[in-house]
VMD Tcl script that draws the C-alpha trace (Angstrom):
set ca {
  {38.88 25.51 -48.32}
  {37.28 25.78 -44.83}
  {34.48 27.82 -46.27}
  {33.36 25.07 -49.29}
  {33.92 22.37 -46.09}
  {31.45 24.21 -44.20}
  {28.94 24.20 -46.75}
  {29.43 20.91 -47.41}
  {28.48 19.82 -44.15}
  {25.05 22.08 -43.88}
  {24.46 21.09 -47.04}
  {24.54 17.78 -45.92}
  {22.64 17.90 -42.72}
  {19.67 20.16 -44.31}
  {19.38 17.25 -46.60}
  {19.37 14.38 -44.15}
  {16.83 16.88 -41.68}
  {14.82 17.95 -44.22}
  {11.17 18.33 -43.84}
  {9.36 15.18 -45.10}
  {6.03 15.59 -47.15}
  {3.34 13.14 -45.18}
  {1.35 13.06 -48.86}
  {4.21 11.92 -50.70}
  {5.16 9.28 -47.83}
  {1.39 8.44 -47.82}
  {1.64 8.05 -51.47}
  {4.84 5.88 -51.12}
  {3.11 3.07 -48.62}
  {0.26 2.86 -50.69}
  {2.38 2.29 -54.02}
  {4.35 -0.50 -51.89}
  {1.15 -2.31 -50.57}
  {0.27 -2.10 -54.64}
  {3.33 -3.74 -55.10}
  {3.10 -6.44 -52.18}
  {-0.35 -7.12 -53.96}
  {0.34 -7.48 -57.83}
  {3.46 -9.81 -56.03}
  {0.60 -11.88 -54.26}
  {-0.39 -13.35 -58.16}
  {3.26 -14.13 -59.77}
  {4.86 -16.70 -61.13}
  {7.89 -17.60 -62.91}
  {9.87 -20.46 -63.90}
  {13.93 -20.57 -64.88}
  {15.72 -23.23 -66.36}
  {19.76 -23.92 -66.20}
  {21.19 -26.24 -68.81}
  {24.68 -26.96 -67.14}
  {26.97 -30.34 -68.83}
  {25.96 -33.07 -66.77}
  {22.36 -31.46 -65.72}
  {19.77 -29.67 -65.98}
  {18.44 -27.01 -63.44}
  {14.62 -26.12 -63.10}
  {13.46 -23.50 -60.76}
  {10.23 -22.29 -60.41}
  {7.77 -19.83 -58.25}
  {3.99 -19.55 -57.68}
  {2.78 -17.24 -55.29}
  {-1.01 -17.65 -56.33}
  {-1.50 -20.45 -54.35}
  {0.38 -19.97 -51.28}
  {-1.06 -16.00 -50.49}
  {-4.66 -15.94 -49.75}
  {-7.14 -14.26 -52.61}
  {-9.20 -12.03 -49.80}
  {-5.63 -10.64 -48.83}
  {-4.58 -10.10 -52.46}
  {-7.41 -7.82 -52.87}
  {-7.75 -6.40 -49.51}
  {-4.18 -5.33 -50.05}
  {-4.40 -3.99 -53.21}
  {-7.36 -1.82 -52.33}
  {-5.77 -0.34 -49.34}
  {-2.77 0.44 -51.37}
  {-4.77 1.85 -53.87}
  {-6.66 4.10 -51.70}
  {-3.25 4.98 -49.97}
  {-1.85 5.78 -53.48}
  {-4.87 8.53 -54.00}
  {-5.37 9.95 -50.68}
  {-1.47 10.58 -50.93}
  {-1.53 12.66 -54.53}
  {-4.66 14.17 -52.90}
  {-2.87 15.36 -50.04}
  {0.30 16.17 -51.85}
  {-1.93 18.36 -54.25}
  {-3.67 20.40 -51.58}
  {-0.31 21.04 -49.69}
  {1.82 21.98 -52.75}
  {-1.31 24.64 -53.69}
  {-1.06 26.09 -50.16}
  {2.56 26.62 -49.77}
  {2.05 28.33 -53.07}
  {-0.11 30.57 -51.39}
  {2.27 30.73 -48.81}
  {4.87 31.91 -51.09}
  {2.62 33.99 -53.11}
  {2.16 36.18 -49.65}
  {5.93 36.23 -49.11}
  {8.49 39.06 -50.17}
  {12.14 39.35 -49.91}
  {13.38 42.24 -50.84}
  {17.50 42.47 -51.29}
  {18.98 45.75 -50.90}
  {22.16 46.05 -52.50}
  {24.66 48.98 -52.09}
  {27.37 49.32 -54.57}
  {29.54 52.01 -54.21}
  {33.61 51.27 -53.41}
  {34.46 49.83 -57.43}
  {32.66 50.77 -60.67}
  {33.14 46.48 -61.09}
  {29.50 44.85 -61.74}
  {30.10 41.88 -59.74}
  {27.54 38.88 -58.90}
  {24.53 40.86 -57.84}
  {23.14 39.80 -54.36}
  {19.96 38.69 -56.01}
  {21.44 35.96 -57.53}
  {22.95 34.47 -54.82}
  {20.43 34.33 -52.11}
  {19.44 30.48 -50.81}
  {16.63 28.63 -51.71}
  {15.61 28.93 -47.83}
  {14.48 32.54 -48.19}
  {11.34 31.55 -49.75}
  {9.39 34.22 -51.06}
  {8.73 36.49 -54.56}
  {12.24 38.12 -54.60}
  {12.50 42.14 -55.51}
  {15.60 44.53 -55.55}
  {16.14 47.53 -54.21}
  {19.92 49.02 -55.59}
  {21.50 51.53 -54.06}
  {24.03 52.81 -56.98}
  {26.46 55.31 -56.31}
  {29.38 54.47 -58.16}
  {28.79 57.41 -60.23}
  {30.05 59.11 -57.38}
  {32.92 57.70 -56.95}
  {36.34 58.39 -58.80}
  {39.41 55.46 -57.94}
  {37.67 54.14 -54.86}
  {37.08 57.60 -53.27}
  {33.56 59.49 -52.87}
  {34.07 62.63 -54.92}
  {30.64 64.46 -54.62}
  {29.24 63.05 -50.88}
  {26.30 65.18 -51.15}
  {24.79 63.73 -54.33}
  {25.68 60.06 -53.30}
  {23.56 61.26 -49.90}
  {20.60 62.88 -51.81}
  {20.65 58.54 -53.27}
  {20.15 57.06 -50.18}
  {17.44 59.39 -48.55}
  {14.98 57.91 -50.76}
  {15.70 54.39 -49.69}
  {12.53 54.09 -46.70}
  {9.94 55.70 -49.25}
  {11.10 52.60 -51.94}
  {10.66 49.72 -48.98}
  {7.56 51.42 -47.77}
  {6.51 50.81 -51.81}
  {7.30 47.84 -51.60}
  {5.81 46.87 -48.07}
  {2.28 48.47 -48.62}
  {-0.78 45.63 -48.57}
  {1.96 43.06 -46.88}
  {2.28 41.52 -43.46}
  {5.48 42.62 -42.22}
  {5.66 38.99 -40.83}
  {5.96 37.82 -44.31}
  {8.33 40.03 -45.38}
  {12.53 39.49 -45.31}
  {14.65 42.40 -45.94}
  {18.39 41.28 -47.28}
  {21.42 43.56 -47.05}
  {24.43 43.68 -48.75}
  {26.31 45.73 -50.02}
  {30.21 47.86 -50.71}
  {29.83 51.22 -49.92}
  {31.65 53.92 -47.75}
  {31.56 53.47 -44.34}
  {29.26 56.59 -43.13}
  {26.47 55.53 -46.02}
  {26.62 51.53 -44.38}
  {25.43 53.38 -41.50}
  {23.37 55.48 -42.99}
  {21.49 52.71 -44.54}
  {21.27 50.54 -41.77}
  {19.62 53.74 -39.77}
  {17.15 54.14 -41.93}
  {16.00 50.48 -42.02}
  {16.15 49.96 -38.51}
  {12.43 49.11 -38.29}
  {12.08 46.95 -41.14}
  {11.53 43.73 -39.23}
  {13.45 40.54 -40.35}
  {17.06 41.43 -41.85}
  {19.02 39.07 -43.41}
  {22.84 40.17 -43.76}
  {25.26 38.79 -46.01}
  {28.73 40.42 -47.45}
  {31.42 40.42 -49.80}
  {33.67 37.64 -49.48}
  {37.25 39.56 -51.90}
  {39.02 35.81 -51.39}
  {36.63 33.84 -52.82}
  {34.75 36.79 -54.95}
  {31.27 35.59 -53.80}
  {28.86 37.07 -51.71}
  {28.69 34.77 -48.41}
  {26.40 35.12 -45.26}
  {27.82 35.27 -41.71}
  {28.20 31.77 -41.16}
  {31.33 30.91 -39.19}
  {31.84 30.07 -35.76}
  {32.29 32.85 -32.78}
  {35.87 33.10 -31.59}
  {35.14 34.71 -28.95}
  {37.35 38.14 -29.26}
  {35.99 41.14 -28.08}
  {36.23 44.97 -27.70}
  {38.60 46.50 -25.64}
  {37.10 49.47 -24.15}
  {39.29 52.74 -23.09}
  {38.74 56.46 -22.16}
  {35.74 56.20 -20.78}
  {36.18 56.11 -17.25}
  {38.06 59.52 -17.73}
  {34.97 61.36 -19.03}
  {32.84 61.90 -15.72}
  {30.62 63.93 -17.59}
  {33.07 66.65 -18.59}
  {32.60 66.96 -22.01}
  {29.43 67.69 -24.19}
  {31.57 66.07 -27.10}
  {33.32 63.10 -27.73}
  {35.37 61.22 -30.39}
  {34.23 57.69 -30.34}
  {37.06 55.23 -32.66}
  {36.04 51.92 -33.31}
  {38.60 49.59 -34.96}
  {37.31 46.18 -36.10}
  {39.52 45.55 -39.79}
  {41.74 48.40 -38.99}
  {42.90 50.33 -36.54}
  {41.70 53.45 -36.15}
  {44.74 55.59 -35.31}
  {44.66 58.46 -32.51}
  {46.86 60.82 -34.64}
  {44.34 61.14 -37.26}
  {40.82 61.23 -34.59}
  {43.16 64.32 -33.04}
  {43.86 65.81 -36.16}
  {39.87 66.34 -36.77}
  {38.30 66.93 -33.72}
  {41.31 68.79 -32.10}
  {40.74 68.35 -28.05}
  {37.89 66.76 -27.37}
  {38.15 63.58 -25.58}
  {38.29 60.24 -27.62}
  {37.13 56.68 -26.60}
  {38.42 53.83 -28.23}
  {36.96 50.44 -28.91}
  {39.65 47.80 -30.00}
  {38.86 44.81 -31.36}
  {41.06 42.05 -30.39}
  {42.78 40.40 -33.28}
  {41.04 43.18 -35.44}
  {41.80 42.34 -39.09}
  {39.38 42.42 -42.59}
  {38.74 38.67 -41.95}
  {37.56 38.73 -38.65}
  {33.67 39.27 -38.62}
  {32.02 36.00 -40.30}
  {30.37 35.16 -37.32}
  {26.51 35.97 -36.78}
  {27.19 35.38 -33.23}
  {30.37 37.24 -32.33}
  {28.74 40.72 -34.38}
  {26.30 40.64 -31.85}
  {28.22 40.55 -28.94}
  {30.22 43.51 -30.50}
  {27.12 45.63 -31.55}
  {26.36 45.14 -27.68}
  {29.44 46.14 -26.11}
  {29.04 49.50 -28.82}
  {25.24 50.01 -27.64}
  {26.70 49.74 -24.18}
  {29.24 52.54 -24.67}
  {27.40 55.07 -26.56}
  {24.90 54.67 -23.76}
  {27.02 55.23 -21.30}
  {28.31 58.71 -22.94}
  {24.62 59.85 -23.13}
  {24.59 59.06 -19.69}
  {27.06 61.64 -19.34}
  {25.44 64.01 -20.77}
  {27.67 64.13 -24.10}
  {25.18 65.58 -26.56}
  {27.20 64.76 -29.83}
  {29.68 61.92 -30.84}
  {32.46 61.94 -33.79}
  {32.35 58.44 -34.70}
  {35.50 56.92 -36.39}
  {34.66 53.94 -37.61}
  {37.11 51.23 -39.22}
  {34.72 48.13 -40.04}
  {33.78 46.00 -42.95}
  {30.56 46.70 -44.38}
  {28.32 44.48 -42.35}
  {29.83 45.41 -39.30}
  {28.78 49.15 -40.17}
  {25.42 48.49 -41.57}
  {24.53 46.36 -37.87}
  {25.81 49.32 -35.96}
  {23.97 51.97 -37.87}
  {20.62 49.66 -37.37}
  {21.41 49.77 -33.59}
  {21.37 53.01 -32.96}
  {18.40 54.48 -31.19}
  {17.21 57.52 -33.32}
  {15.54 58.75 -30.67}
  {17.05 58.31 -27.22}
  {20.82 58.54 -28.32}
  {23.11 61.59 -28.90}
  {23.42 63.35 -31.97}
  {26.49 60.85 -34.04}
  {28.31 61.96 -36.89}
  {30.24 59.02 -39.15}
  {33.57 59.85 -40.71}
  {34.31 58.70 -44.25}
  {38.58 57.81 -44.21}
  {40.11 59.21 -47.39}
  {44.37 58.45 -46.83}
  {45.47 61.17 -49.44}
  {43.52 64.22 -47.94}
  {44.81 66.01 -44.74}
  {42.80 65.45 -42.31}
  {42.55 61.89 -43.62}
  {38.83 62.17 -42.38}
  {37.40 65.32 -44.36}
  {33.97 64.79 -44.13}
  {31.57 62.74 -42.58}
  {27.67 62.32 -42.21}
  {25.38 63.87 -39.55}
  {23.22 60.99 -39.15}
  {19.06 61.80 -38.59}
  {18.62 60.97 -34.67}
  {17.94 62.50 -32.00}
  {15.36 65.30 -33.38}
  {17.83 65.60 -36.42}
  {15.25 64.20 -39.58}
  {17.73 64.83 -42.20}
  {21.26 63.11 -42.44}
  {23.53 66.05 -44.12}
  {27.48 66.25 -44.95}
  {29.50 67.53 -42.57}
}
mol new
graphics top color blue
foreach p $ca { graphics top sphere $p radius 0.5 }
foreach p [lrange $ca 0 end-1] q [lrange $ca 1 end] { graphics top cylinder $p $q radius 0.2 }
display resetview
C-alpha cells in the first residue's frame, strides 16, 4: 500500500511540474483573443413566458465594442494562433531528433527461476526517453531448482556482455546513452556484471519487487541504517588474505566464512536491521557502497593482496558493489556463490578480472 501511495504522489507532482510547451501556450492565447473577438460581434435575444408575464432578455455586443478593436483583436489572435502551431511544429520535430539520438539499453539478468516474468523492458518509465534495446543475460539453462549447476558455462554467458554494449554504443554519444540494470541472478554473476559495466556512463538500477511481483526502481526514503564494521582494526597488515562477509538481507554467518577459507582473518560488515526489504533507497545504497569502498581500501592499504568476499545482498545491492570496485587499483576479490545443501555451503565462487587478472574464472 505504501508503495502505490508513493507513486501516487510523484505521479501527481510530475503532472502539476511538468514542463509546459511555450507553442502550445502561444497557440492557446491566440485561440482566446479569437474568441474575445468573434464575442466582440454577438447577439442574442431570450424570451420567458411565465403566468402573469412575460420575460425578454436580450444582448448586443456590436455596438458597445469598438470595430478597430474587433479586428485588431482578431488579427493578433490569429497570428498568435499560427506562430503557436509553427512553433509547436518545429519543437515537436527537434525533440524527435532528440530522441532519435537517444538509446537506452536494459540489461536484464535472469537466472534464480526458469519463471518468464514481466521483462524489464516493459516496465521502464516514460522519463527514460530514448529508442529502447535489450541486452538479456539468460542463464536459467544453468540452473536446476534455484541452484547454478554448471558455473562455468553460465560464466562463459556473461563474458560476452561488454563486446554486445560496445555493439550497441558504436556511432553514439555516450551522453545520450542510458544503460538500465536489472536483473535475478546469483550473487557472484551480479557482481560480475556490474564489473564489467563499470564504465558505461549513466546506469539506471531497478529490481525485483517478490511482494508486489513487479519490477520497481529504488525509490523509497533513506532510513538511515548503516554498516557495522568489525575485524579490521586487528589486521595491522598481517595477513596477505582476508575473508571479507558482508550481510545486507542475510547474515552472513562466521561458521560457514571459517569453514572455506580455514584461518585467514575475516572482516565483517553488518548491516543494521539487515533484512530482504531493506535496500529501496537510492540514497541509503550509496552510503553503503561507500562505507564497502572504504573498507576494501583500507585492506589494500594493508597490503592484503586477495579478498574472499561473502556476500549476502539482494541483487541491486551486488550489481552497485561489483560496479564500485576499482579493477585496477584494488586487490585481487573473489565472490562466493551460497548453495545451503553442499558442505562448505560456499563451494565455488568467481575470481573476478581486476587487478591485472583480465579473465573472471571459477574458483
Amino acid at each position: 500500500m505504501g508503495f502505490l501511495i508513493n507513486h501516487f504522489v510523484r505521479s501527481l507532482i510530475d503532472w502539476l511540474f511538468r514542463r509546459r510547451s511555450p507553442g502550445l501556450l502561444t497557440m492557446r492565447i491566440g485561440l482566446g483573443c479569437l474568441i474575445l473577438a468573434l464575442g466582440g460581434g454577438w447577439a442574442f435575444d431570450v424570451s420567458l413566458l411565465l403566468p402573469d408575464a412575460r420575460v425578454d432578455v436580450g444582448f448586443d455586443s456590436a455596438g458597445t465594442t469598438p470595430t478597430v478593436l474587433v479586428y485588431g483583436t482578431g488579427f493578433v489572435g490569429s497570428f498568435l494562433a499560427v506562430a503557436g502551431f509553427c512553433w509547436e511544429l518545429v519543437r515537436y520535430k527537434a525533440d524527435q531528433r532528440r530522441l532519435n539520438r537517444k538509446r537506452v539499453v536494459v540489461v536484464e539478468a535472469r537466472g534464480l527461476r526458469d519463471t518468464s516474468g514481466t521483462p524489464l523492458l516493459d516496465a521502464l518509465p516514460s522519463s527514460l526517453e530514448g529508442r529502447r534495446d535489450s541486452v538479456p543475460l539468460d542463464i536459467r539453462q544453468r540452473v536446476k531448482d534455484g541452484e547454478i549447476v554448471a558455473p562455468k558455462a553460465a560464466l562463459e554467458d556473461l563474458i560476452s556482455l561488454p563486446t554486445d554494449l560496445k555493439r550497441r554504443f558504436d556511432g553514439v554519444d555516450r551522453s545520450d546513452v542510458t544503460v538500465v540494470y536489472g536483473g535475478l541472478a546469483p550473487v557472484p554473476f551480479t557482481f560480475l556484471t556490474g564489473l564489467l559495466i563499470d564504465d558505461e556512463g549513466t546506469v539506471v538500477i531497478f529490481d525485483w519487487d517478490r511482494h508486489a511481483q513487479a519490477w520497481r526502481q529504488l525509490d523509497d526514503i533513506d532510513d538511515g541504517k548503516r554498516f557495522r564494521c568489525s575485524g579490521l582494526g586487528t589486521l595491522f597488515g598481517s595477513a596477505s588474505e582476508v575473508a571479507l562477509a558482508v550481510s545486507v538481507s542475510y547474515t552472513v554467518s562466521p561458521a560457514d566464512v571459517r569453514s572455506k577459507v580455514g584461518e585467514l582473518p575475516i572482516v565483517a560488515l553488518d548491516l543494521e536491521g539487515a533484512s530482504p526489504n531493506c535496500h529501496w533507497s537510492e540514497d541509503k545504497q550509496q552510503a553503503l557502497g561507500v562505507q564497502f569502498l572504504e573498507t576494501i581500501v583500507s585492506l589494500a592499504n594493508q597490503r592484503v593482496r586477495r579478498i574472499h568476499l561473502f556476500l549476502a545482498a539482494q541483487n541491486s545491492v551486488a550489481f552497485r558493489l561489483g560496479r564500485l570496485y576499482d579493477k585496477r587499483n584494488l586487490p585481487e576479490v573473489v565472490v562466493y556463490q551460497y548453495q545451503k545443501a553442499f558442505t562448505p555451503p560456499y563451494s565455488w565462487g568467481v575470481l573476478m578480472p581486476v587487478c591485472g587478472i583480465e579473465r573472471p574464472a571459477i574458483v
